[in-house]
Every structure is written in structure tokens, then in C-alpha cells.
C-alpha positions in Angstrom: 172.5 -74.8 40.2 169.0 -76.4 40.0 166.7 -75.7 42.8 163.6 -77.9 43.3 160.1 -77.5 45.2 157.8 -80.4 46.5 154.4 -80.5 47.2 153.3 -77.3 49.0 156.5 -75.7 48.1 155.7 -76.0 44.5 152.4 -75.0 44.5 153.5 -71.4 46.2 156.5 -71.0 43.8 154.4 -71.6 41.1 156.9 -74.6 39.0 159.0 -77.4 40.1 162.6 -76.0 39.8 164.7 -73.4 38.5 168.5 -72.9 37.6 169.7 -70.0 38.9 173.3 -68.5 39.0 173.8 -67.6 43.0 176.3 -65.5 44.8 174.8 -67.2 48.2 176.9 -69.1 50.6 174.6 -71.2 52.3 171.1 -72.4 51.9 170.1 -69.4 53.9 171.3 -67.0 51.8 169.8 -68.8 48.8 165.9 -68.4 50.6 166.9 -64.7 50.8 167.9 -64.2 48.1 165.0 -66.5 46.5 162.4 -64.4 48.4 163.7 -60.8 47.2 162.8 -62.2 43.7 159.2 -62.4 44.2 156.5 -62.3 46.5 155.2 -66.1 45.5 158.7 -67.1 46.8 158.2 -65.0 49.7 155.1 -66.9 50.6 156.9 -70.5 49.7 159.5 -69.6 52.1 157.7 -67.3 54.8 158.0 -70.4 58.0 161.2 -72.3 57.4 160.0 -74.4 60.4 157.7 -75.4 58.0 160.2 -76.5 55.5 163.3 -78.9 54.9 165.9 -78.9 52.3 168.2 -81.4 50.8 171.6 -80.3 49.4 172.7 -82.6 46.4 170.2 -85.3 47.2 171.4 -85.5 51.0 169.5 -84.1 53.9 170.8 -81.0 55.1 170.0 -77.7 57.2 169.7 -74.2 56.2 173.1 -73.1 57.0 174.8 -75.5 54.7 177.4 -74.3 52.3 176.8 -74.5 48.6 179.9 -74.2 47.3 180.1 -76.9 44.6 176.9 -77.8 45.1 174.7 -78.7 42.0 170.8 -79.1 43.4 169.3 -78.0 46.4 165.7 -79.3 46.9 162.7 -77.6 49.6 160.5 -79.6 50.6 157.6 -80.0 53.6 158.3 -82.6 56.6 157.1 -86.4 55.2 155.6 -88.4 57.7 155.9 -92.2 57.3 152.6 -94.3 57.0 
């Protein structure tokens, strides 16, 4: 699966995606297990009030399934303007 970072989000992790192989069920078990990699994930994902995510282009929450799921995407709150 591809996971992407905006703004912010990429500037903690440090690159605009990766593809990982993931045992995780849901979003939420993705951040966990994306924070246990490193500590610059750790700091990406340390207030997920902070954060939203999109699962396969579509706007989702963090308990979402990812089974069959090809991209999942964090990214801060936009604000129109």
C-alpha cells in the first residue's frame, strides 16, 4: 500500500510517501505501527486531532478498515479561502 504525507505531515516524516507491506486493520493500527518505526513518525503522528486521513482518495477516520485498500493519505485540516 502507498501511504502519503501533506504539508506538515511531510516535513516531520521526512518524504512524501512510502509503500509498505502492513498487517494493520484499520488506519489506527497503521499510525501505530508507523510510529514504532521511527521517532520522526512518532513526531508526524504524536496529535491525531491535528491530523486527517483519506483512505483510497475518499475522506475517512482513523478506524477505517484497510483491507483492499491501496493508498491511505495524512494530511492537516485545509481551511477554505
Amino acid at each position: 500500500m502507498d501511504v502519503l504525507y501533506f504539508a506538515w505531515v511531510r516535513e516531520r516524516v521526512g518524504r512524501p510517501k512510502d509503500r509498505i507491506e502492513t498487517g494493520a486493520a484499520t488506519v489506527r493500527e497503521l499510525v501505530n505501527e508507523l510510529t514504532q518505526k521511527e521517532e520522526r513518525y512518532a513526531a508526524a503522528f504524536a496529535d491525531l486531532d491535528a491530523l486527517r486521513v483519506a483512505v483510497d482518495q475518499e475522506l475517512s477516520d482513523f478506524d477505517a478498515p484497510l483491507e483492499n485498500v491501496r493508498e491511505v493519505a495524512f494530511f492537516p485540516p485545509m481551511t477554505g479561502g
